[in-house]
N, C-alpha and C positions, 0 to 999 in steps of 0.2 A: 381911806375909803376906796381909793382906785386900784391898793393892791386887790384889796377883797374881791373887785370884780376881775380882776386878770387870775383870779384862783376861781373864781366860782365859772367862768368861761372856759380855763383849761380843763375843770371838770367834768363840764360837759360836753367839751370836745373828744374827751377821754373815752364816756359813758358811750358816744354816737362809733367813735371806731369799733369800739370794742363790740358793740351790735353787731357790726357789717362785718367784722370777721368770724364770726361764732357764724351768723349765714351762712358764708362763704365754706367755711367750713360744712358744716352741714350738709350744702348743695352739694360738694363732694363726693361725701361719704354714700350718700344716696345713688352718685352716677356710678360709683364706684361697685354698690352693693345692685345697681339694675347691668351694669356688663358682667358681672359675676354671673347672674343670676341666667343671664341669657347664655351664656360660655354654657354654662353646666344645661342647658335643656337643648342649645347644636347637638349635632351629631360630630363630635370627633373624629378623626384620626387614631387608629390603633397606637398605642405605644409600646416601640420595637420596645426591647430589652437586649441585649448585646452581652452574647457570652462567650466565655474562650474556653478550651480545652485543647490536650494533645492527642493527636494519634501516629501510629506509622503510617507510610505511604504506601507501605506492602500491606499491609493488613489493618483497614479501615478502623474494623469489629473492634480494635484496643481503643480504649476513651479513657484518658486517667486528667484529673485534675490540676496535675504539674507537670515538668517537662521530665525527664530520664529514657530508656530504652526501652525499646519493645521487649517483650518479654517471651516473644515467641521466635525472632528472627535477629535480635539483639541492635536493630539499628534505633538511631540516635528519634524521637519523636520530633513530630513537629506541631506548632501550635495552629491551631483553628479557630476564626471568629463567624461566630453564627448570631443570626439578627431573627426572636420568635416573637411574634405578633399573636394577639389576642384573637384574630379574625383570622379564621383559616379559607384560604382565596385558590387553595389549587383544588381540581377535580380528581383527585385522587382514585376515584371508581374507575377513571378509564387511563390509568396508568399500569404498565404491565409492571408485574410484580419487581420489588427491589429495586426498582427507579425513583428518579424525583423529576422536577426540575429546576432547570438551571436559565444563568443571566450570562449574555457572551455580547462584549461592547464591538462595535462595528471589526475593533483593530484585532483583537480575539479571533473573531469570526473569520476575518483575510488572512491572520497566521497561520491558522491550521487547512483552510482552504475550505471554510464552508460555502455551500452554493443554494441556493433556494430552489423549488420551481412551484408550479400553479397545479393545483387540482383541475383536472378538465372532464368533461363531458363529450362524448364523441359517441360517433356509430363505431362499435367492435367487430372484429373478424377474428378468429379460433382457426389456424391452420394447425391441422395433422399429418404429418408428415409421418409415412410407413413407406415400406418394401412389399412392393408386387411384384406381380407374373403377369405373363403372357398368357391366359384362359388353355387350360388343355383337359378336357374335362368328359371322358369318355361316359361317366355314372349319370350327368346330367342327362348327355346328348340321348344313352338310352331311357332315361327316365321320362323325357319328351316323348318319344317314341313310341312307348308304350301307351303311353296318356292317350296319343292320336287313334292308336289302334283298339281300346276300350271305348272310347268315343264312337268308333265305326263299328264296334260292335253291336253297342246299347241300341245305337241308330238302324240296324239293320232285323232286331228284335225287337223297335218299339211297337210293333202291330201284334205281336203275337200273345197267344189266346194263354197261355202257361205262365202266370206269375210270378214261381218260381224264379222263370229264367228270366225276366225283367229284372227282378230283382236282386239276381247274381250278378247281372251285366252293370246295373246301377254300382253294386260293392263295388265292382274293378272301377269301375271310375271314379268313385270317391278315393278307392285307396291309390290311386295312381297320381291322384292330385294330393293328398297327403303327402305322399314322397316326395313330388313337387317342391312345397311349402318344407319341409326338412331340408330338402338341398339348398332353401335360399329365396327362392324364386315369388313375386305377391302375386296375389290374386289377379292383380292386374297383368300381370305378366302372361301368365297360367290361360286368362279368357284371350288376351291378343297368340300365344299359342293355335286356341283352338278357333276362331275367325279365320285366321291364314292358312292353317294346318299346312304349314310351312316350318320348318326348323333350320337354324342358321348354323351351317358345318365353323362357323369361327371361333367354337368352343374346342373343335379337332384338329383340324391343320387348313388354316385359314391359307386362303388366295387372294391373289392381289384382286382389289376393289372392293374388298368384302369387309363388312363392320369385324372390328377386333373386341376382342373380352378381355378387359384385366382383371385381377382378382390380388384387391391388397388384404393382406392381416393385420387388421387395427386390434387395439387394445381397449378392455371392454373399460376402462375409465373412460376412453372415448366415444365410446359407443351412442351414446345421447345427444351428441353433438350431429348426427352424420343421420339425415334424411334422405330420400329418394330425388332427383332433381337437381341437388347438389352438385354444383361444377367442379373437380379433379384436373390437377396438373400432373403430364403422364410426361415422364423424360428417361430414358434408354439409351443405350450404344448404337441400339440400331436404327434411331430415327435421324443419327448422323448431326446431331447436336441443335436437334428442334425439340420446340414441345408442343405434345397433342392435351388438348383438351377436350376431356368426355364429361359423362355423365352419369351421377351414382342411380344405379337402378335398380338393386335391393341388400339388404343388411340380412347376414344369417341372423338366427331366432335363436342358436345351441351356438354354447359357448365352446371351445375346443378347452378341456379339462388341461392339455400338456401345456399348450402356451399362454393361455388367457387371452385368447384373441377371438375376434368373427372374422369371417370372410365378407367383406365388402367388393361388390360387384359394379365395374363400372364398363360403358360401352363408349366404344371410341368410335368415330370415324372414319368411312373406309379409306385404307389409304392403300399407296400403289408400290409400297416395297415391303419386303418380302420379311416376314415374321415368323421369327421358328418359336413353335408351344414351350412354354417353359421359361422363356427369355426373360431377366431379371429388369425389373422398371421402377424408377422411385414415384412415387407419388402422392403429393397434395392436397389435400383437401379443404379448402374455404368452406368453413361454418361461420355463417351469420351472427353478432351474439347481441343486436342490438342498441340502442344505446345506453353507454356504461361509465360509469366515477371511472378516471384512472389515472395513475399516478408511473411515475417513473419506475422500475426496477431496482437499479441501484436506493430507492426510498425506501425501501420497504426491508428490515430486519425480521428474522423468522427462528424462533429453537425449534419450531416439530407441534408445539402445545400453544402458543399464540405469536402476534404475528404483532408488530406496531409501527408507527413512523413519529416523527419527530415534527413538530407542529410550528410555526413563527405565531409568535402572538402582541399583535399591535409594533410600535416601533420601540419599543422598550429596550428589543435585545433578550426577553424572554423567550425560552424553548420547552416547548413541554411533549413529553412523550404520550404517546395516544395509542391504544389498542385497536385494530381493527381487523374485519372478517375479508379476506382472500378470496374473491371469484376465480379468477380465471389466472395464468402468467403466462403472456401472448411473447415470448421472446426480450422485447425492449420495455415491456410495459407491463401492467398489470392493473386488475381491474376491482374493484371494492365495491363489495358488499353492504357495509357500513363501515361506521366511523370516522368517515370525511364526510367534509362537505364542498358544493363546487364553487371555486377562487381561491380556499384555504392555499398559506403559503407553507409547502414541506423540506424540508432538509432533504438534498439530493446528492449531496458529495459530503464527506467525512464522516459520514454518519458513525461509522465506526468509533472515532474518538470523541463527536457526542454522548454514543452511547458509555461510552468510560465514563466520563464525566456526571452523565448524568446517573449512573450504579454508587458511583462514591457518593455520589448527594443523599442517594436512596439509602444507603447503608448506613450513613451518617445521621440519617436522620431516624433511621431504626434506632439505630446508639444511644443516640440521644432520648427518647422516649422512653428505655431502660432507666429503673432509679438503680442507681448501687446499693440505698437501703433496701429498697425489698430484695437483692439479692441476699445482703446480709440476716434481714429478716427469715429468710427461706433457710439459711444456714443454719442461724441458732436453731427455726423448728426442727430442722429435722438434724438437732445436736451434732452437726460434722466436726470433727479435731482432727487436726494437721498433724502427722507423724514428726518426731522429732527434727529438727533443723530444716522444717518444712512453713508456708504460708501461706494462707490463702490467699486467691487470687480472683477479685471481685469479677474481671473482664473475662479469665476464661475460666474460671465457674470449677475450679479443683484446687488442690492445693500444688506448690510449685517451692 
């Protein structure tokens, strides 16, 4: 009788485990199918995929899927591991053609001698630097001249009863200031002319104390830069290693067809040594440009058709190459139009083997987005056969 109860006891000891682990279980499967469940409704992580191929080092453009020789320069290939994600994360619209970018660890960066610097913001100055003269200018001196003496005339006939002759004496005075405005000369100049009806011999053979006239030959790229007002730095043999500072006081209108230059006219100061016409002067000219983006010189790479710099982004060690439009190039510096922004950090020394670096990327990744099927496919359509103890040559697209 007492085994009976130590069996019908072990039974149902049996019966109560076996409950609480079938739970147990259960509760499991359940946490198991709710972190599932939530994994797959996150947002992941792209997953690299990691692939290799070879190329030469002289000629990127060879992509073959095992190691042997280039086929164009006969050196030994080398292998390449590339990592392409699902999620494409570069701004490739403002990358100039045939680049990418590239990752360069702090130690990378010190070997080849990279150096940073800062996008800034500043007031700009546009110096032009030309060759003048010393004003000797007999066409003008009489074109004054005349101006004053049609003036004295009109004035001497404004009473008179005969129309005609009003009206003749008016033409000379318009056409006398016409001429005027041809040589150079503004309006404003033209009326203090006739208030003084005074003309200043310092356009002929200037004397001591008397204002001078230089006259430099700018180029008419520069031309838009250079207002009336504008201060000029005037230096010469003969001021004995001073500089005078004048004043631009009018831009020709007519371009001189042989050199592509205007005559800019600027007035100096009188000064009390002696100045012969013609005497050779450099000079200066300070234009204003505002405040402007501007980046270093040695930043900025240029072929003729776009222009770009090289960008730091975050601390990653990422570099990516950047397009941008060219204002100004003030000597050290230079000024942007677009495509910076102000704090951006720029590559300012090595740029050059940046830019290597960053063309094999570009090239590589051109490569790469080639299938070799559709080349093959291209081949069979347009049915190409290789000449005897010849073969086709998927990378450079003839037979070899």
């Amino acid at each position: 009788m007492r085994k009976k109860i130590y069996i019908a006891y072990f039974l149902a000891l049996s019966v109560i485990i076996y409950v609480i682990i079938l739970g147990l279980i259960t509760a499991c499967n359940k946490n198991i199918s709710s972190d599932n469940s939530s994994n797959n409704s996150s947002s992941s992580p792209p997953i690299q995929e990691v692939t290799s191929y070879w190329t030469c080092s002289m000629h990127p453009q060879i992509h073959q899927d095992k190691p042997g020789k280039c086929p164009i320069c006969g050196m030994d290939l080398i292998k390449v591991s590339t990592k392409s994600t699902s999620v494409e994360t570069d701004s490739r619209n403002t990358y100039p053609s045939g680049h990418g970018a590239i990752t360069l660890s702090p130690a990378q960066q010190e070997m080849i001698g990279v150096k940073f610097g800062e996008v800034i913001k500043k007031n700009a100055f546009k110096v032009i630097d030309t060759a003048g003269r010393v004003a000797f200018d007999p066409e003008l001196f009489t074109a004054q001249n005349e101006y004053l003496e049609a003036l004295k005339q009109e004035e001497l006939i404004r009473h008179s009863p005969i129309s005609e002759i009003k009206r003749s004496a008016h033409q000379m005075v318009e056409s006398s200031k016409m001429r005027l405005k041809i040589l150079g000369l503004s309006n404003q100049q033209i009326a203090s002319i006739k208030d003084t009806s005074k003309i200043s011999t310092g356009i002929l053979i200037p004397k001591k104390g008397e204002q001078l006239w230089v006259y430099a030959e700018v180029y008419e790229i520069d031309l838009p830069y250079i207002k009336p007002q504008m201060k000029a730095n005037i230096r010469g043999h003969f001021l004995e290693g001073k500089t005078l500072v004048g004043e631009v006081i009018s831009v020709d209108r007519v371009i001189n067809p042989t050199t592509r230059t205007a005559k800019v006219r600027i007035a100096l100061p009188a000064t009390i040594l002696e100045v012969r016409p013609e005497s050779y002067v450099e000079v200066s000219i300070l234009s204003p440009l505002g405040k402007q983006l501007i980046v270093p010189f040695d930043a900025i790479l240029d072929t003729g058709k776009e222009s770009w710099v090289f960008v730091s982004i975050g601390r990653t060690g990422r570099i990516e190459p950047r397009k941008v439009i060219v204002n100004n190039y003030l000597g050290d510096e230079v000024t942007i139009a677009s495509g910076l922004s102000e704090g951006e950090k720029i590559v300012t020394s090595a740029n050059f083997l940046v830019d290597s670096e960053s063309r094999l990327v570009g090239v590589r990744e051109e490569v790469s987005g080639n299938s070799s099927d559709a080349d093959t496919s291209e081949r069979k359509k347009n049915k190409i056969t290789c000449p005897e103890g010849k073969n086709w040559n998927e990378q450079m697209g003839h037979c070899m």
